[in-house]
C-alpha positions as CSV (number, residue, x, y, z in Angstrom):
1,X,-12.9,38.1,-1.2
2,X,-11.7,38.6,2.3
3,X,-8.3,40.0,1.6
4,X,-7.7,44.0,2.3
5,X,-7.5,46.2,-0.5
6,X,-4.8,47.9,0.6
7,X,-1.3,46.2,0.0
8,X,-0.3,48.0,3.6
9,X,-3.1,46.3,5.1
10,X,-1.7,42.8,4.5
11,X,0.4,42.9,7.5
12,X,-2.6,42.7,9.8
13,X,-3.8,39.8,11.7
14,X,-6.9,39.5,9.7
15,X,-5.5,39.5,6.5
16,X,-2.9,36.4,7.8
17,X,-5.8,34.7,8.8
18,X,-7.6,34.9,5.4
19,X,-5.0,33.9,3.7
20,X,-4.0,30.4,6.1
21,X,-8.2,29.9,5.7
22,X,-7.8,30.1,1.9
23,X,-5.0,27.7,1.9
24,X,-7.3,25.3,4.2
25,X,-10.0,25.3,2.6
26,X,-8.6,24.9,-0.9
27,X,-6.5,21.9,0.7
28,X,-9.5,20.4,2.0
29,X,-11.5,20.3,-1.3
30,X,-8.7,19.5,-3.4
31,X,-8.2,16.3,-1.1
32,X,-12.2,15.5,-0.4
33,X,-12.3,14.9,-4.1
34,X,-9.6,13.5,-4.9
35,X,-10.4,10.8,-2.0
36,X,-13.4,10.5,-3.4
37,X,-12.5,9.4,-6.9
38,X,-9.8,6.9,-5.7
39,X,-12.5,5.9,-3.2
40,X,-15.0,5.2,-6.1
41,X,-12.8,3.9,-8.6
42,X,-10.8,1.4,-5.8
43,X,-15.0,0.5,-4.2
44,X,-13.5,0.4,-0.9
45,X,-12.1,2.9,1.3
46,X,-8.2,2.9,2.1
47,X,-7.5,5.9,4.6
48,X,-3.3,6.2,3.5
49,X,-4.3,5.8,-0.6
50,X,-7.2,8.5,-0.3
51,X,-5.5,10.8,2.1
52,X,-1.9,10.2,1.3
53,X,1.0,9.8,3.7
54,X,1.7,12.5,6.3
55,X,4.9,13.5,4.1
56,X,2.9,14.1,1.1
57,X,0.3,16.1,3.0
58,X,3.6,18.4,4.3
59,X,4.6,18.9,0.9
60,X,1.4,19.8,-0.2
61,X,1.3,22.6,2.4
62,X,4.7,24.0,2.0
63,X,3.9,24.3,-1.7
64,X,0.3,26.3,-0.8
65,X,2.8,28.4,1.1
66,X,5.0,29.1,-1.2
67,X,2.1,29.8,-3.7
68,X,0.8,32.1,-1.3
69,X,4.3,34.1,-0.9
70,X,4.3,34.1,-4.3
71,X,1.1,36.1,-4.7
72,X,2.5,38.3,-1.7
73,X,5.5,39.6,-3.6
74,X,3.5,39.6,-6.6
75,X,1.6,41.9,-5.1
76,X,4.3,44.8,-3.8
77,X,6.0,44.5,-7.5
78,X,6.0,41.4,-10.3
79,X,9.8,41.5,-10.2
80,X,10.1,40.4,-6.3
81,X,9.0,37.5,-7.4
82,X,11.6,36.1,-9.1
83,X,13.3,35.6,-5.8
84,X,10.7,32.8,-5.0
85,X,12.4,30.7,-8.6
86,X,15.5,29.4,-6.8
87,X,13.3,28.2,-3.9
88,X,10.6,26.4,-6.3
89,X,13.8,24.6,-8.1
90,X,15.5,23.6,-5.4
91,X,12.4,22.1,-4.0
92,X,11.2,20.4,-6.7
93,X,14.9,18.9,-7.2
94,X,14.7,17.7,-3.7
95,X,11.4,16.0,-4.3
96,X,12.5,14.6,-7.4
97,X,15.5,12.8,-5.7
98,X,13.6,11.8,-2.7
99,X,10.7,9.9,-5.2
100,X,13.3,8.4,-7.3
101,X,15.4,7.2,-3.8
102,X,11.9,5.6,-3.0
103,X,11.1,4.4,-6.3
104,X,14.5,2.3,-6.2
105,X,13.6,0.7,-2.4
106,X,9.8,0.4,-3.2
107,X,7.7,-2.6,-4.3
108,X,5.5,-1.2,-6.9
109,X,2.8,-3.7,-6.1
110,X,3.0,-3.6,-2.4
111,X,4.6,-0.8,-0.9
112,X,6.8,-2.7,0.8
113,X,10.6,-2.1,0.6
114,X,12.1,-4.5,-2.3
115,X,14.1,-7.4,-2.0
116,X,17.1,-5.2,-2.6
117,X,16.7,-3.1,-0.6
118,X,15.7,-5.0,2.5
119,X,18.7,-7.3,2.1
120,X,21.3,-4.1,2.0
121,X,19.4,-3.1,4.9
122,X,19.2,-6.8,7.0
123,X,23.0,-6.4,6.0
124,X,23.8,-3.6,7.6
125,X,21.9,-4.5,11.0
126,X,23.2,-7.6,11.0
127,X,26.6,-6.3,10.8
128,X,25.9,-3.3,13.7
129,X,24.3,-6.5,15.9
130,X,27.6,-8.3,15.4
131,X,29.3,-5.1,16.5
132,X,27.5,-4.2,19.7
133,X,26.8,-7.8,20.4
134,X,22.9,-7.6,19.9
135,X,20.4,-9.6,18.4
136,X,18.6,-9.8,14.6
137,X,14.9,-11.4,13.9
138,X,13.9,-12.6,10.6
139,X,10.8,-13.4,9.5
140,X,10.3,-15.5,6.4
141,X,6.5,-15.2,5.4
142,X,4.8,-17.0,2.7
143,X,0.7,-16.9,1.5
144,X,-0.3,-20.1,1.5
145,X,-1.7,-21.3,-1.7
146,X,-1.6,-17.9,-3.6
147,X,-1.4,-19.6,-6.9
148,X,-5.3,-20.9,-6.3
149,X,-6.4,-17.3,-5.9
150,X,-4.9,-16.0,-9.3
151,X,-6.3,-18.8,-11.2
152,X,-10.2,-18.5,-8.7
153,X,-10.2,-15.0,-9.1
154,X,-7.5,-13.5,-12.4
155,X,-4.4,-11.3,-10.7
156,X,-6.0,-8.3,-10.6
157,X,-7.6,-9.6,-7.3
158,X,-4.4,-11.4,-6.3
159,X,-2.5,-8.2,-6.7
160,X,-5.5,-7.0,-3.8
161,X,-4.6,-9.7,-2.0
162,X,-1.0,-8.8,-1.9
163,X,-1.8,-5.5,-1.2
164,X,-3.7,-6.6,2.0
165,X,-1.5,-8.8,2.9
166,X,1.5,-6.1,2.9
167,X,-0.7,-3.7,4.9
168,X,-1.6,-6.0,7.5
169,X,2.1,-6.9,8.1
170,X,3.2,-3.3,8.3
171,X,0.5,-2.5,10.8
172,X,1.3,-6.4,12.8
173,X,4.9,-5.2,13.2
174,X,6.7,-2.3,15.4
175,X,7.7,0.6,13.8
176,X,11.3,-0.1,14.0
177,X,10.6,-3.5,12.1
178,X,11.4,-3.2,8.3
179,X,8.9,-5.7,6.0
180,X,9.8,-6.1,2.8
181,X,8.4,-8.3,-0.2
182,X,10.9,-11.0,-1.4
183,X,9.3,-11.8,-4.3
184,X,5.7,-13.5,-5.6
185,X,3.8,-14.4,-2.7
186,X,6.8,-14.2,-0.2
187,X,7.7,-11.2,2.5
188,X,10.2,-10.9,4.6
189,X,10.5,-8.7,8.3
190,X,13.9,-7.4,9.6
191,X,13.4,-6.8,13.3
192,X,16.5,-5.3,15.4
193,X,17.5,-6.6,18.9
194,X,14.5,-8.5,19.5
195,X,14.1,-12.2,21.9
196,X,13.3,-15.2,20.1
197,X,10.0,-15.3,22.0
198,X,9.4,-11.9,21.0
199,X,10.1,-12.5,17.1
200,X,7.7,-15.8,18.0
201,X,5.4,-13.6,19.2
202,X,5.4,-11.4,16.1
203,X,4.8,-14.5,14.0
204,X,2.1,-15.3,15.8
205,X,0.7,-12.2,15.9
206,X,0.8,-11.6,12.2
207,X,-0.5,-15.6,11.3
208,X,-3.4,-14.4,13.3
209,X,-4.7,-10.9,11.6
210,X,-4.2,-12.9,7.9
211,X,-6.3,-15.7,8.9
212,X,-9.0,-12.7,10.0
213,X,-8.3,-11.2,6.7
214,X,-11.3,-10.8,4.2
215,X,-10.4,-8.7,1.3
216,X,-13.3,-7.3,-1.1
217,X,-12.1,-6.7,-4.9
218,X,-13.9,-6.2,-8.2
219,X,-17.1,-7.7,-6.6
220,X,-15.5,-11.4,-4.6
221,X,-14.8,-11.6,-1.3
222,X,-11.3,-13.5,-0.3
223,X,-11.1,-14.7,3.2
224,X,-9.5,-18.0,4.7
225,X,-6.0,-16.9,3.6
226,X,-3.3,-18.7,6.0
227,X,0.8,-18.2,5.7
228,X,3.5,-20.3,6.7
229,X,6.3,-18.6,8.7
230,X,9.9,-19.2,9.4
231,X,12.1,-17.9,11.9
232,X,15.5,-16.7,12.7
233,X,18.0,-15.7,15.2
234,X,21.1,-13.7,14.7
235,X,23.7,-14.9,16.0
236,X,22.3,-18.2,16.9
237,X,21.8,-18.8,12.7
238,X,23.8,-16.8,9.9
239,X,25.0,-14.5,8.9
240,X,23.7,-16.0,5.7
């Protein structure tokens, strides 16, 4: 509606500015509703599942762009844009490899990075820390009691539970920390040149917020959750 008739015309400031508005605005409907449904269908609100991560919110925008020089060339002659075809493939190739890296790292459940993955990564810090003569925490976390939430409430809640769980240890931790889930109710929490009161202060810290914890799935409330945690040292225990 607001773009010049004139091809010429597209140059001008005005015209750049209706088209960044256009790609705005469609951004910010196509997200309001799609926050909306996962808000409705999850009956709670979860800012990084509704809104998405800041790297999917990038990709979103460079593909608006490209979309938009798309229409740009289509618009001075059809056959410019086959110029914008390399670009799309080697894009989407790069996306593809990058959600399949993830895939292979990722707890499906959680999030978290998988047990794999966290040990080839403990294993390499722990071998850099040898190196440079530095320090390794680990933190050995396991829910309390787990097995009397799936048989209270059925796993679809306990898999909410593990869900809440994961976020709150994510957001307890630095952002140089890497948490990981080791398997059933058990995570793990690789954190690089770090004091033992430090790590105890981590533990501490994230005992704390999943005591505070109340999580809300299909229509029960689950609070009262507790972990037990272990510590480690590198070098003072290990490398094992």
């Amino acid at each position: 509606l607001l773009a010049p008739s004139d091809v010429a015309d597209w140059r001008t400031p005005a015209a750049v500015l209706a088209i960044v508005l256009a790609l705005v605005l469609y951004s910010a409907t196509n997200s309001g509703l799609i926050a909306c449904a996962i808000t409705l269908h999850d009956r709670e609100w979860n800012t990084r599942r509704a809104l998405g991560t800041l790297k999917e919110t990038a990709l979103e925008y460079g593909t608006l762009g490209l979309g938009a020089i798309t229409a740009l060339l289509l618009s001075f002659s059809p056959a410019w844009a086959v110029m914008i075809v390399p670009a799309l493939l080697v894009l989407h190739r790069s996306v593809l490899m990058r959600q399949l890296e993830e895939a292979a790292s990722t707890d499906q459940k959680t999030g978290l990075t998988n047990a794999t993955a966290w040990t080839n990564l403990a294993s390499a810090e722990i071998q850099r820390a040898a190196r440079d003569g530095t320090r390794v925490g680990i933190l050995m976390i396991d829910l309390d009691h787990f097995k009397q939430v799936n048989d209270a409430y059925g796993h679809l809640v306990g898999d909410r539970v593990l869900q809440a769980v994961a976020e709150v240890l994510a957001a307890s931790v630095s952002r140089y920390d890497v948490v990981g889930r080791w398997g059933g109710e058990e995570f793990v929490v690789l954190c690089p040149e770090v004091t033992k009161d430090t790590l105890h202060a981590n533990a501490e810290r994230v005992r704390e917020r999943v005591r505070e914890l109340r999580v809300q799935a299909d229509g029960v409330v689950v609070e009262g959750l507790t972990v037990s945690i272990g510590i480690a040292l590198y070098p003072d225990f290990g490398p094992e």
